[in-house]
PAKOL-715460 format. One record per residue (C-alpha): x, y, z. Coordinates in steps of 0.02 Angstrom, whole numbers, padded with zeros to 5 digits, always signed. Layout:
% residues N
XYZ
...
This chain:
% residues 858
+00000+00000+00000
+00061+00182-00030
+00009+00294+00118
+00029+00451+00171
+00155+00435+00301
+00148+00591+00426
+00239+00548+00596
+00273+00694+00735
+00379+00745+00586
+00242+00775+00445
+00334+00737+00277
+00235+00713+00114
+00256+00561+00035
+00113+00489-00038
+00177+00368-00011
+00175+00370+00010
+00202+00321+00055
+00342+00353-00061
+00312+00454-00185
+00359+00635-00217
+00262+00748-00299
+00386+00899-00379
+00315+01064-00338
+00358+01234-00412
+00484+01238-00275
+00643+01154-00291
+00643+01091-00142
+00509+00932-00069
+00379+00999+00013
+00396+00946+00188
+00269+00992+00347
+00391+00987+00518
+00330+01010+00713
+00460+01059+00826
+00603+00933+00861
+00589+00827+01023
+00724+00739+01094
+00721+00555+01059
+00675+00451+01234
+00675+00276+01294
+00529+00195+01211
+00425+00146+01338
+00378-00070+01365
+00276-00119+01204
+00184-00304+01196
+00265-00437+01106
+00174-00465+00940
+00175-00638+00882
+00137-00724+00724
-00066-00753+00745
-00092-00926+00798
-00159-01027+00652
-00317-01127+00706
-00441-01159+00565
-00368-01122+00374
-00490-01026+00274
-00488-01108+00096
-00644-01008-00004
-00741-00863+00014
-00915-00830-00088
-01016-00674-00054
-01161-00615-00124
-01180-00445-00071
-01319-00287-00102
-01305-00121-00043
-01439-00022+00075
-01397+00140+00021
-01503+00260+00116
-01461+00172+00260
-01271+00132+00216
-01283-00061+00250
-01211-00202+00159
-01324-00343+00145
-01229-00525+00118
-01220-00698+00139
-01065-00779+00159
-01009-00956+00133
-00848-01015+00206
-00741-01156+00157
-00627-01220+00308
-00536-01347+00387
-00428-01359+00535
-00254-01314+00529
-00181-01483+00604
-00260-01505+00788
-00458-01554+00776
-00587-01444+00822
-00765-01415+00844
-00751-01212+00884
-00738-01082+00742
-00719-00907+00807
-00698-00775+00650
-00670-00607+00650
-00838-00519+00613
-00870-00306+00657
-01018-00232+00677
-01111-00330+00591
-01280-00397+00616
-01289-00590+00618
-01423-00665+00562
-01402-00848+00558
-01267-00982+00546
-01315-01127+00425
-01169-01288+00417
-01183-01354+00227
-01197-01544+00226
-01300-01672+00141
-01437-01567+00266
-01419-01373+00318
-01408-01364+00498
-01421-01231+00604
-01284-01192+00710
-01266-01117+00870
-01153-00945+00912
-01124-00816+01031
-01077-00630+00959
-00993-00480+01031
-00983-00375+00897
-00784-00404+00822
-00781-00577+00860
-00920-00730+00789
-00891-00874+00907
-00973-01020+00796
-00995-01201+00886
-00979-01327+00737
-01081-01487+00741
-00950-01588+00784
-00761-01600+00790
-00654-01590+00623
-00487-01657+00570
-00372-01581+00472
-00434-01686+00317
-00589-01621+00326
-00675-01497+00232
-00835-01391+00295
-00936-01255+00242
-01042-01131+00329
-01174-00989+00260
-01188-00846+00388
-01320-00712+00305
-01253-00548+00387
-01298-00368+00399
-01135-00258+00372
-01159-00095+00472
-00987+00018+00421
-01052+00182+00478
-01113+00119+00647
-00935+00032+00687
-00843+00138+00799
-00676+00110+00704
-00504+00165+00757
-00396+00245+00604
-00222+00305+00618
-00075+00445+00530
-00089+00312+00383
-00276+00260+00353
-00375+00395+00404
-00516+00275+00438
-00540+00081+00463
-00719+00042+00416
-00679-00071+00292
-00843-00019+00179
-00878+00144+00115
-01032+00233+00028
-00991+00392-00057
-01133+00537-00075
-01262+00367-00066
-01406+00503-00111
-01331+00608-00229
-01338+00744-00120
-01177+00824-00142
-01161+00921-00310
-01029+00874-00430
-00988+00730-00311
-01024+00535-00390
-01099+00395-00305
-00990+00273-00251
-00945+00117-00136
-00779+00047-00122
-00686-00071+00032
-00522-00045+00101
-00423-00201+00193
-00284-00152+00256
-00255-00177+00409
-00387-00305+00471
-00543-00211+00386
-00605-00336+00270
-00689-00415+00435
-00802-00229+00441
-00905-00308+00270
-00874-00482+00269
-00843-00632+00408
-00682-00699+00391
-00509-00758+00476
-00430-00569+00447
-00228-00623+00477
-00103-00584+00335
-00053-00763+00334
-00211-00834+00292
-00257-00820+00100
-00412-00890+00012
-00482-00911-00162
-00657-00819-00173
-00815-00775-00260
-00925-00617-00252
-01090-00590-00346
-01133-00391-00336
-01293-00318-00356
-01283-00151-00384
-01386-00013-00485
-01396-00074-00672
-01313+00089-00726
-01146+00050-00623
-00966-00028-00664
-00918-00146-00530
-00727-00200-00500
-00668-00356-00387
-00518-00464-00371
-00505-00602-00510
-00610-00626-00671
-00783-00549-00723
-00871-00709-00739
-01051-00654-00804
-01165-00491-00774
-01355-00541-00759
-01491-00382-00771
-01630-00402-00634
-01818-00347-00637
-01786-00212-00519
-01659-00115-00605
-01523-00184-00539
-01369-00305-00608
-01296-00450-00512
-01096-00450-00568
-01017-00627-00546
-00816-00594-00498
-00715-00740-00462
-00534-00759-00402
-00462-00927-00428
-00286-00905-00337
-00269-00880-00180
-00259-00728-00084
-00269-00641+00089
-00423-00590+00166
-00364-00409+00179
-00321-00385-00013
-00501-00434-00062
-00585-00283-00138
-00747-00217-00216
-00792-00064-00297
-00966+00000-00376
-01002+00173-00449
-01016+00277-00613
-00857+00237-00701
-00785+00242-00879
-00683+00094-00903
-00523+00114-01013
-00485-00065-01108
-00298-00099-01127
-00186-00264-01111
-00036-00360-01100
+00023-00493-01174
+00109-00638-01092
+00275-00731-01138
+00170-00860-01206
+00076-00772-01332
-00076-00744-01209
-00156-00575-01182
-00223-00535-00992
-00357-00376-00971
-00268-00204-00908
-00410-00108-00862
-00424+00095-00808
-00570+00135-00722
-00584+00329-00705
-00715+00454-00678
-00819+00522-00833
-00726+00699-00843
-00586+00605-00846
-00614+00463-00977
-00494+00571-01114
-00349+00562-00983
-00351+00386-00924
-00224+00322-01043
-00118+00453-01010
-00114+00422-00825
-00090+00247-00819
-00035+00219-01013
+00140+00135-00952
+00079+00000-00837
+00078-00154-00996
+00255-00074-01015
+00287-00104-00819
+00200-00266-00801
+00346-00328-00942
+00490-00226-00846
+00442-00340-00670
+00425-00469-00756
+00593-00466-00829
+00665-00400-00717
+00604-00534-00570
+00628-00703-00689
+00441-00731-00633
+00290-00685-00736
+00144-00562-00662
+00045-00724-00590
-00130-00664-00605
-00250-00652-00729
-00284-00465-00758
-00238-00300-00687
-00358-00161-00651
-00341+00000-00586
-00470+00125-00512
-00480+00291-00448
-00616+00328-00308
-00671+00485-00196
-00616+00507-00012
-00507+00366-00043
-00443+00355+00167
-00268+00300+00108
-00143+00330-00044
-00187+00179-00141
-00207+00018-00102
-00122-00168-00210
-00316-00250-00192
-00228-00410-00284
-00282-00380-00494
-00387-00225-00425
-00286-00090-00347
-00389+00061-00276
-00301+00255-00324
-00352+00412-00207
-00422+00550-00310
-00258+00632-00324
-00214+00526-00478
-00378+00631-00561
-00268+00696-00677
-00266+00809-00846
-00151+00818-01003
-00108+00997-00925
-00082+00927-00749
+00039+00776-00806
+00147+00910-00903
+00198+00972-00731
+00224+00806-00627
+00142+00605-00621
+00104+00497-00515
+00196+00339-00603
+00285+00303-00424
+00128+00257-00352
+00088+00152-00517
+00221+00059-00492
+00222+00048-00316
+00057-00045-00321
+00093-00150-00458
+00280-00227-00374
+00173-00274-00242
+00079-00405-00347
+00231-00482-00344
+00303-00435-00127
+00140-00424-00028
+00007-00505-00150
+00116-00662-00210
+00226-00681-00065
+00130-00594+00101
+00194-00540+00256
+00165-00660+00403
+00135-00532+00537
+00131-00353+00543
+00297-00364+00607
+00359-00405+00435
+00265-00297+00347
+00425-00213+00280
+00423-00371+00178
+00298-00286+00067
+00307-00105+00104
+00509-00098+00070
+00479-00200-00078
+00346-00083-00157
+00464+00046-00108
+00614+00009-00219
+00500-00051-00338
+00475+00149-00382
+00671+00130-00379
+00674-00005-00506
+00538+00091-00632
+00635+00239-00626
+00796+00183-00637
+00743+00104-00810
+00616+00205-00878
+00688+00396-00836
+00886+00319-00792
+01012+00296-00622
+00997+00506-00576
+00809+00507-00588
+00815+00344-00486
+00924+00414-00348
+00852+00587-00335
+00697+00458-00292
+00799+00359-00174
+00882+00516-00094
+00694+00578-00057
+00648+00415+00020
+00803+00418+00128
+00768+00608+00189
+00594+00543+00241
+00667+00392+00326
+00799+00509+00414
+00679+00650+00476
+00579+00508+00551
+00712+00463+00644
+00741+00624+00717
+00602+00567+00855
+00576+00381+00804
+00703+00230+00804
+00647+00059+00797
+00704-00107+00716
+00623-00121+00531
+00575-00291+00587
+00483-00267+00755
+00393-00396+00863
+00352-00260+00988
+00227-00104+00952
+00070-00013+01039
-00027-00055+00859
-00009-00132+00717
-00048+00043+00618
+00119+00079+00699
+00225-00022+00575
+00140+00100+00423
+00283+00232+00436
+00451+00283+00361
+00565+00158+00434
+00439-00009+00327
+00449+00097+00168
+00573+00230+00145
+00711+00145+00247
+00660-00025+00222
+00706+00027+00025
+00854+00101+00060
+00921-00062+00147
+00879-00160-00002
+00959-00039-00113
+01116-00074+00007
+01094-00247+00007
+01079-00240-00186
+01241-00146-00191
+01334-00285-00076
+01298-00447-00166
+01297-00380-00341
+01158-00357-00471
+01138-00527-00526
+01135-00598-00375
+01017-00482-00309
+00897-00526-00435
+00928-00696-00422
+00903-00694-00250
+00708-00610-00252
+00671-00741-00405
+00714-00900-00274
+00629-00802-00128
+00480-00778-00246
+00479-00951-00309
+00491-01047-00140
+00352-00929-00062
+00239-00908-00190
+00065-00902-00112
+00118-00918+00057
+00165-00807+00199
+00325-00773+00248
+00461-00676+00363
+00628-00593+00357
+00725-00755+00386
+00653-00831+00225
+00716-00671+00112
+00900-00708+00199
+00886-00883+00149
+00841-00844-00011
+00995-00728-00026
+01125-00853+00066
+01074-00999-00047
+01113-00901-00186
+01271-00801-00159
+01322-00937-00035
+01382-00801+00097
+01314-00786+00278
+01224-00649+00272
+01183-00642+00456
+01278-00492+00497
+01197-00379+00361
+01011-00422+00421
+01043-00428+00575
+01100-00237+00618
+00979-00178+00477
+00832-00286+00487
+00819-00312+00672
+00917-00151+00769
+00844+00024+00757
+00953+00178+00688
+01091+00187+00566
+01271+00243+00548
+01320+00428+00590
+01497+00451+00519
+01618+00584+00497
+01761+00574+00401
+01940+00655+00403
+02076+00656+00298
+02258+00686+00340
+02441+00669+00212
+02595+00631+00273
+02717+00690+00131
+02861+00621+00230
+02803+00441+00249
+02689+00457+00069
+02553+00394+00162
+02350+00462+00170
+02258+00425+00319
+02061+00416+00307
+01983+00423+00469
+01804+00368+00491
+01732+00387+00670
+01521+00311+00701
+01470+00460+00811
+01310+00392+00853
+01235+00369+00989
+01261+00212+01059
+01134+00193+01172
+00991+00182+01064
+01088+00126+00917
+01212-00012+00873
+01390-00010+00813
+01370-00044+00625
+01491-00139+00531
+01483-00109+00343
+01604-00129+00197
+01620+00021+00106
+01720+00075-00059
+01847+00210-00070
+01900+00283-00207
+02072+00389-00197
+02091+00521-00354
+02283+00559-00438
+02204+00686-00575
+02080+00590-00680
+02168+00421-00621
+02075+00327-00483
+02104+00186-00363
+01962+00110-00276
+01992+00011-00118
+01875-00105-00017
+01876-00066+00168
+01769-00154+00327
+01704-00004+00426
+01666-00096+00616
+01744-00013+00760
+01682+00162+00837
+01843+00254+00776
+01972+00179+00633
+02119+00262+00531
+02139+00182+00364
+02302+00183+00283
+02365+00203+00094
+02523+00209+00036
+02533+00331-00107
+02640+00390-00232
+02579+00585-00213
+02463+00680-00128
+02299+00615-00199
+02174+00738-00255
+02026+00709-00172
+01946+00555-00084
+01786+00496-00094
+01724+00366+00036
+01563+00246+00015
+01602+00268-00174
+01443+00225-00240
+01338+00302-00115
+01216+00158-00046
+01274+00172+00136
+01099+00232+00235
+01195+00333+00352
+01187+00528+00402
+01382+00590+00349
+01481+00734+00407
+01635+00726+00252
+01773+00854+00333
+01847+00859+00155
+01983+01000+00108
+01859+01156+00037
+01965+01110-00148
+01911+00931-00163
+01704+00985-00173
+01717+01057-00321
+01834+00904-00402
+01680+00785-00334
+01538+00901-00445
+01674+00874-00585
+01720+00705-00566
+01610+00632-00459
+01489+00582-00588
+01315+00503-00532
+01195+00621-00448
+01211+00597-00268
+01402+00641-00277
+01341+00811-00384
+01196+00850-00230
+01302+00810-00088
+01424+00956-00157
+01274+01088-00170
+01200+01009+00006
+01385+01077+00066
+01368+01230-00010
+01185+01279+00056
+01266+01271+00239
+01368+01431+00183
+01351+01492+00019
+01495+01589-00041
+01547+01679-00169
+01692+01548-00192
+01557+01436-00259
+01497+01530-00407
+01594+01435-00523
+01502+01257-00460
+01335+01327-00443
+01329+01415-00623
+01418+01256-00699
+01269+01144-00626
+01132+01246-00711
+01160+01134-00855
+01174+00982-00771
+01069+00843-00848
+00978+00808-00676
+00824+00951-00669
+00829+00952-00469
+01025+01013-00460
+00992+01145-00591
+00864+01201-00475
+00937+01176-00326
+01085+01288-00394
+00976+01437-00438
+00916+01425-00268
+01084+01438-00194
+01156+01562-00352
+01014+01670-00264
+01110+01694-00115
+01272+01745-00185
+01324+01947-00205
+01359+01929-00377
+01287+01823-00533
+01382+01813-00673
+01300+01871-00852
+01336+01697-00923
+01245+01627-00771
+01114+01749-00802
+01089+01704-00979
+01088+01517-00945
+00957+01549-00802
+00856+01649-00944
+00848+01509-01076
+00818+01390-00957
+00659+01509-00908
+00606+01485-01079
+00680+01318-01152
+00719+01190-00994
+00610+01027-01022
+00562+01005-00852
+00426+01150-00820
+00475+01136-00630
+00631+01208-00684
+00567+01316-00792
+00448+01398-00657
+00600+01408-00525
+00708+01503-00675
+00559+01635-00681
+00530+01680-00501
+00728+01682-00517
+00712+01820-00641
+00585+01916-00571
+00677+01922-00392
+00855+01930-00457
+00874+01987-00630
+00708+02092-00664
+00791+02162-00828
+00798+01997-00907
+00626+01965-00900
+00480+02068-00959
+00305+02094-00910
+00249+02038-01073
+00361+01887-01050
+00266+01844-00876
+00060+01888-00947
+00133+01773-01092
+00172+01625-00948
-00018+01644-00894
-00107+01678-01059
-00008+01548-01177
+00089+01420-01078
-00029+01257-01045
+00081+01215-00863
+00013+01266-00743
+00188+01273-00653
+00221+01392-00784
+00065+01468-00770
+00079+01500-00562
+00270+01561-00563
+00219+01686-00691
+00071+01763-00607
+00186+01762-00442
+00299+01840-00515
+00206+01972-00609
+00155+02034-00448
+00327+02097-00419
+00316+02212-00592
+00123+02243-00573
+00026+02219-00448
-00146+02266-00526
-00127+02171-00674
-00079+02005-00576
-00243+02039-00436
-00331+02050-00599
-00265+01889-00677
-00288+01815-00496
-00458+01848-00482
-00504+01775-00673
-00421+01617-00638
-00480+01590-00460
-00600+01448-00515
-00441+01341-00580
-00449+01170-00526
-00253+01170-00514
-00179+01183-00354
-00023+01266-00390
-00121+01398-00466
-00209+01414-00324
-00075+01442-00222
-00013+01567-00341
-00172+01643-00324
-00174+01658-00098
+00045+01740-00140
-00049+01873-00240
-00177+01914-00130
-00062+01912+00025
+00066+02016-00049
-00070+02138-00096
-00189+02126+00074
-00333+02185+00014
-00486+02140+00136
-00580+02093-00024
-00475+01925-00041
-00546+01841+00129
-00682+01768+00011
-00558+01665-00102
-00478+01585+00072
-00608+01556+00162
-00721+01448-00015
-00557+01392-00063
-00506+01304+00123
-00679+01229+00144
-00687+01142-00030
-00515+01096-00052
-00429+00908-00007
-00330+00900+00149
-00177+00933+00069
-00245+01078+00018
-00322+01131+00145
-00156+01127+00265
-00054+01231+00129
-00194+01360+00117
-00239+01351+00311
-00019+01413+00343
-00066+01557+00172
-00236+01611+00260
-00140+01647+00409
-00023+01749+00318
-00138+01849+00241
-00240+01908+00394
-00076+01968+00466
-00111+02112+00346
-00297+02111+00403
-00395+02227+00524
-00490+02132+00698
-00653+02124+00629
-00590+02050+00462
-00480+01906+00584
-00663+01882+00654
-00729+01798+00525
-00576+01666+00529
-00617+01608+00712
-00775+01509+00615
-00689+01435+00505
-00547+01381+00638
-00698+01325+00709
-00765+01223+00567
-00617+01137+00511
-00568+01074+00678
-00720+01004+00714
-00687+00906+00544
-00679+00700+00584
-00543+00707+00421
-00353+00677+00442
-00305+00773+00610
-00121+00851+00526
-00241+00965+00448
-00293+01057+00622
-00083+01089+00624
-00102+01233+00513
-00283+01270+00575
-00218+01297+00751
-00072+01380+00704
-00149+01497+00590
-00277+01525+00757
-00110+01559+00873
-00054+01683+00732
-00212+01789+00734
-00202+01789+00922
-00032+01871+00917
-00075+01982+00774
-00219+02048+00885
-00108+02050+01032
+00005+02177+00922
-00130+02289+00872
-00226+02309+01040
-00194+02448+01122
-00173+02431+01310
-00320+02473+01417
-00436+02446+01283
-00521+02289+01262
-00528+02218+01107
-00697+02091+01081
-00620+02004+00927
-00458+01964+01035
-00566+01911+01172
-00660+01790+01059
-00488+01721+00998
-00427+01671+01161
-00587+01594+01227
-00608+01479+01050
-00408+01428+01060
-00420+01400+01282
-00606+01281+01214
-00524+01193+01104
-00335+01168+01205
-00463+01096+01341
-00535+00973+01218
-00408+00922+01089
-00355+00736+01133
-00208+00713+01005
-00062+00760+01095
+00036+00830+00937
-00114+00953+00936
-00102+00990+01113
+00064+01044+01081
+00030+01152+00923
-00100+01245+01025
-00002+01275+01170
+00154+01356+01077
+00043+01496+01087
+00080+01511+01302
């Protein structure tokens, strides 16, 4: 699954878990609370592997939909048998439900007895079973989603398992829907079942729905039959088995986009796009590459995508990222994309991400929770993979270097093994230690054994788990058997300790003896992490000759020796950059700029600009205006960023900045080179140039950074483009849109914040929330009134609670901006107001992040 993983330190990755969305900014968008100190976790339970009792062979449901009342009616019928011991005791997990009656199928129905508590069905068989024997019940349930008090978390918003979408059409411009979500344990919210990762099933579900709707499930569309009442029964029917929590169904006004792929053998398998109606033209254009990926895996993996079609559907309010439903993965709304809207950025990381998983989490499934990195890492560097060979190795690890800043400002707060047997709840495992550093160890682990044997390696782990359920262990296996190396030490201080490597390195020549000492000290800290022991290659440079040596990194301090025939000229340690480690390289000032020249793959070309940022100087003109033409579009941003800061630009620098303002293939870039112009070199670009970006460029990257920056040369003509294109349905206009009105604070605007923050997505709504509060810092007190209701309104929102971060922050902001403007003596009613909404909702705010946020304020 791809989530949105937002710990104490709120980074956007959609999963992202995972996957970056570029912005008009060079740099990632990233949301950060205050630092805390990291402290002793506190005594977690043990977590094992859930006991395995009864094995749950088939599934059939046939399912309808109350919609006024939002209630699934079904009947189930289970196919089970005891694991090994006999039994005559069934207990399945079953919430909220209404059950009806328990029916054993033999040569005679018979009723059975059971005792319900509302999560768990406690079923008394008619006698005891053996191991060898088959059984099947029917339980006719009522499923009761809305009326289940269910627990969500950072990563799934909600855990209701079934969801009805504007059921009456009462919303405007907003379809009618249902769709399920498993993950975790949800399944058991619509359907009685055994809801464990390591149990898997083959199932059938007949769907009656409205005739008018498309219908998606797991497998093959079997038949469709048209009923008197205006309704259609839809036959779906999964042959391989799967787990419980990747079952899926989905119901609502789709158009369905008809693709394939064709297998090695000749064979073609369905590849299906199921998008809403305004966006039927786009649908190939979003997900146009997945045939291409499906061959890529498969290639790549020796082992052939294993099911028997792939579909892919976008729904509203999705409560997650998206979701690897096994043939029938489920896309959030954010993948509603146009032809304009892909110009700027994709979503092709969460494409893949979904689709690798059909092979790690769908195939092969984690046994536990606790291995859930089994899947999630997987997924993870499956974006790796894609990129690496669709878009090359820079575009790859500017995605990996992403994943690893997610990973690292997790850890910031949070340390804990990847693999972890202990934790408060299972949604705890959903965060940036399973995906983004989970990835990053397989990159590492890539980078140790080799390519082939990597890839070797996850074909054998694939082909001796396929279908079943498995842990870490089995994936080191996999890897020894192949390379024949004991790989024990390698999984053991990355798979099962928390932390990573903090290094710094020194460098020190001895002309007398000819000899270059390269010391490399682990400053971490080694009470909550371990003492890593890594091999790592190092590379010593004589001009444009190098020498690479192998070194074993293992002790807390270690001077490595070379004997040399001259004073190299520069050193680069962990040569190919794998090593998931925070590094503090105490390199001579000289030997930066010889790694941008000679360095050569794109983390060696960041790290030197990532030096640079801590102090730009004007020494480091010559770096930064030689990487605006680097081929990687994120360092030829990230150096007019930092060319910014400098006294002095250079015409030549100037001129390349202005043609890649009008010629640079990445429109990101494009828009950073024209808010470069209009702050730094105004003469190089013209007004006409700017109204030009907003009248006749289709990007709306383009489109934003030129109404931003006509601001700066005319502020009535951008308010007046501002308020034309305030209906856009782009974000980054939008935003565009709230910088114009701030910078020119006229009262009018209010309007435009207040419509725009009520309507918007949560992502939108917390990037607006942090612009609204800029805004009224321009505004008078009865103006800031108006914004206590709508503090009001979105915090008594049930949606994802890192949105009330920017709502109370923006109210703590118009506290202190009334604060400033009172005079003293005089009482000031909207001030008074302020205070008594933010003390009301400090007393009763129950997340303790929020807690926090509010009381910055005293």
């Amino acid at each position: 699954m791809i989530r949105i993983i937002l710990p104490l330190s709120l980074c956007f990755l959609l999963a992202a878990c995972g996957v970056i969305r570029e912005t008009t900014a060079p740099e990632p968008i990233e949301i950060v609370l205050d630092e805390i100190e990291i402290t002793p976790e506190k005594p977690r339970e043990l977590r094992p592997t859930e006991k395995k009792v009864h094995d749950l062979l088939h599934t059939r449901l046939d399912v309808s939909f109350d919609w006024q009342n939002r209630y699934l009616n079904g009947v189930a019928e289970l196919t089970l048998k005891p694991w090994f011991y006999p039994s005559d005791r069934l207990i399945l997990d079953a919430k909220g439900m209404d059950i009806n009656s328990v029916v054993l199928l033999d040569s005679v129905e018979t009723p059975l007895t059971f005792e319900y508590d509302g999560l768990f069905l406690d079923i008394s068989l008619a006698r005891k079973y053996s191991r060898f024997e088959e059984y099947t019940l029917r339980i006719d349930y009522v499923a009761k989603p809305d009326e289940f008090e269910a627990q969500g978390s950072a990563a799934i918003t909600d855990a209701k398992g079934l969801y009805f979408i504007n059921p009456d059409s009462s919303e405007v411009d907003k379809p009618t829907q249902v769709w399920t979500q498993g993950q975790t344990e949800s399944s058991s919210v619509w359907f009685p079942t055994i809801d464990t990762p390591a149990e898997r099933m083959t199932q059938e579900i007949f769907m009656t729905v409205r005739k008018e709707f498309q219908t998606l499930s797991n497998g093959t569309l079997i038949y469709s039959n048209f009923n008197a009442d205006n309704t259609r029964t839809d036959y779906w029917k999964m042959d391989l088995a799967h787990p419980p929590y990747l079952a899926m169904m989905a119901a609502g006004d789709f158009i369905i986009a008809h693709d394939s792929w064709e297998k090695a053998n000749g064979a073609e398998i369905p590849v299906n796009y199921y998008v809403e109606r305004d966006y039927a033209n786009y649908a190939y254009n979003i997900f146009g590459n997945t045939p291409e990926m499906l061959t890529f895996y498969s290639d790549v993996l020796d082992y052939e995508y294993p099911w028997d079609k792939y579909s892919q559907i976008i729904v509203r309010d999705y409560v997650s990222g998206a979701m690897e439903n096994t043939t029938s993965v489920i896309h959030g709304e954010f993948l509603n994309q146009t032809d304009r809207e892909l110009l700027d950025y994709d979503y092709e990381d969460v494409i893949a991400h979904e689709l690798f998983h059909h092979w790690f989490g769908d195939l092969v499934t984690c046994e536990s929770w606790s291995h859930l990195p089994l899947n999630e890492s997987f997924a993870t560097y499956g974006e790796y993979l894609w990129a690496e060979y669709k878009n090359g190795v820079d575009e790859a690890d500017f995605r990996g270097w992403q994943s690893e800043r997610g990973y690292i400002n997790e850890a910031r707060t949070k340390r804990v093994p990847l693999i972890r047997f202990e934790y408060d709840d299972k949604e705890d495992m959903f965060d940036a230690h399973s995906y983004n550093k989970g990835g990053r160890i397989l990159h590492m682990l890539r980078r140790t054994v080799g390519d082939s044997a990597f890839f070797k390696s996850l074909n054998v782990y694939l082909k001796e788990n396929a279908f079943k359920d498995a842990e870490a262990d089995k994936l080191r296996h996999a890897f020894e058997d192949v390379t024949g190396l004991d790989l024990n030490w390698f999984f053991d201080q990355w798979f099962y300790q928390a932390g990573h490597p903090e290094l710094t390195y020194s460098y020190f020549y001895d002309d007398s003896l000819k000899q270059m000492q390269v010391v490399v000290e682990q400053t971490q800290n080694l009470d909550n992490n371990p003492l890593y022991s890594f091999p790592v290659q190092l590379d010593i440079y004589y001009g444009d000759d190098v020498v690479r040596h192998e070194i074993m990194v293992s002790q807390e301090e270690e001077v490595f020796r070379f004997d040399v025939s001259e004073e190299p000229s520069w050193i680069d340690v962990d040569a190919n950059r794998a090593l998931l480690c925070e590094r503090d390289d105490r390199k001579p000032e000289d030997w930066w700029a010889k790694q941008f020249m000679k360095g050569g793959d794109f983390r060696h070309r960041l790290e030197v600009l990532e030096h640079i940022d801590k102090d730009p100087k004007q020494e480091h003109a010559m770096i930064l205006e030689a990487a605006l033409s680097d081929p990687h579009w994120y360092i030829r941003s990230k150096s007019m960023s930092l060319l910014s800061e400098l006294d002095t630009i250079s015409d030549m620098a100037l001129k390349e900045i202005q043609l890649i303002a009008q010629n640079d293939p990445k429109t990101s870039t494009r828009s950073r080179a024209i808010r470069f112009l209009a702050e730094d070199a105004p003469e190089l670009i013209t007004e006409a140039d700017l109204i030009a970006g907003i009248e006749k460029e289709r990007s709306y990257f383009i489109n934003a950074a030129s109404l931003e920056a006509l601001a700066s040369v005319n502020m009535e003509k951008a308010v007046g483009y501002a308020n034309d294109m305030a209906g856009s349905e782009s974000s980054d206009v939008l935003e565009a849109i709230a910088e114009v009105y701030i910078a020119s604070g006229e009262p009018s605007h209010q309007s435009f914040f207040e419509l725009q923050i009520r309507e918007k997505s949560p992502f939108m709504k917390y990037g607006l929330l942090q612009q609204y509060a800029a805004y009224l810092q321009t505004q008078n007190a009865e103006t800031c009134r108006s914004a206590l209701s709508l503090v009001e309104e979105v915090s008594a929102d049930p949606g994802v609670w890192w949105v009330n971060v920017s709502n109370y922050r923006l109210l703590n902001a118009v506290i202190v901006h009334l604060e400033s403007m009172s005079v003293e003596g005089v009482d000031n009613p909207v001030l008074e107001d302020a205070r008594e909404l933010h003390a009301r909702l400090l007393e009763n705010e129950e997340n303790p992040s929020l807690q926090g946020v509010l009381s910055e304020l005293e």
